[in-house]
C-alpha positions, 0 to 999 in steps of 0.5 A, a space after each residue: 500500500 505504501 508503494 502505491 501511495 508514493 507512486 501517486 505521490 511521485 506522478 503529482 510531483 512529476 506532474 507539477 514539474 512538467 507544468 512548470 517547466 511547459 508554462 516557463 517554455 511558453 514563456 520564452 517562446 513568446 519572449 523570444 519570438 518578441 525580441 525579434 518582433 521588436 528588432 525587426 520594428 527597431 531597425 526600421 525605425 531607427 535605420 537612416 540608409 542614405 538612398 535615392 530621395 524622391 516625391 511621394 504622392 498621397 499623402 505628398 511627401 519626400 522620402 528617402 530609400 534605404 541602401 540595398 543590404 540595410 533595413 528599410 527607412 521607414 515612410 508612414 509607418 505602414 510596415 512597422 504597423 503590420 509586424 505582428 508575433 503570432 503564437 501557436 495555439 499550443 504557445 511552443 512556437 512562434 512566428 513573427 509575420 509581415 503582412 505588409 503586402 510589399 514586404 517579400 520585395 523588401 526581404 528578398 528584393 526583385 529583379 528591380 531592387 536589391 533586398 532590404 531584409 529585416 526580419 531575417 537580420 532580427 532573428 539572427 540577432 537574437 538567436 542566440 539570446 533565445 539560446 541562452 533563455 532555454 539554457 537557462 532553463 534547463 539548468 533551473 532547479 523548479 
C-alpha cells in the first residue's frame, strides 16, 4: 500500500514539474519570438540608409530609400504597423509575420531592387539570446 501511495505521490510531483517547466517554455517562446518582433520594428525605425530621395504622392511627401543590404527607412509607418508575433495555439512556437503586402520585395528584393531584409537580420540577432533563455532553463532547479 505504501508503494502505491508514493507512486501517486511521485506522478503529482512529476506532474507539477512538467507544468512548470511547459508554462516557463511558453514563456520564452513568446519572449523570444518578441525580441525579434521588436528588432525587426527597431531597425526600421531607427535605420537612416542614405538612398535615392524622391516625391511621394498621397499623402505628398519626400522620402528617402534605404541602401540595398540595410533595413528599410521607414515612410508612414505602414510596415512597422503590420509586424505582428503570432503564437501557436499550443504557445511552443512562434512566428513573427509581415503582412505588409510589399514586404517579400523588401526581404528578398526583385529583379528591380536589391533586398532590404529585416526580419531575417532580427532573428539572427537574437538567436542566440533565445539560446541562452532555454539554457537557462534547463539548468533551473523548479
Amino acid at each position: 500500500m505504501t508503494a502505491i501511495r508514493t507512486t501517486v505521490i511521485r506522478k503529482t510531483k512529476n506532474q507539477a514539474i512538467f507544468d512548470q517547466y511547459l508554462s516557463q517554455t511558453k514563456q520564452i517562446v513568446a519572449r523570444g519570438g518578441n525580441l525579434v518582433r521588436n528588432t525587426a520594428v527597431q531597425s526600421i525605425q531607427s535605420h537612416k540608409s542614405s538612398g535615392r530621395v524622391y516625391e511621394k504622392y498621397n499623402p505628398r511627401r519626400t522620402h528617402t530609400a534605404s541602401t540595398a543590404g540595410n533595413p528599410p527607412n521607414t515612410d508612414t509607418g505602414f510596415l512597422v504597423n503590420n509586424i505582428h508575433l503570432v503564437i501557436d495555439s499550443d504557445g511552443l512556437g512562434a512566428n513573427v509575420e509581415s503582412r505588409a503586402d510589399y514586404s517579400e520585395a523588401l526581404e528578398f528584393g526583385t529583379s528591380k531592387m536589391r533586398a532590404r531584409p529585416f526580419l531575417q537580420p532580427a532573428l539572427e540577432e537574437n538567436k542566440q539570446k533565445i539560446r541562452n533563455l532555454f539554457t537557462k532553463l534547463k539548468a533551473r532547479k523548479i
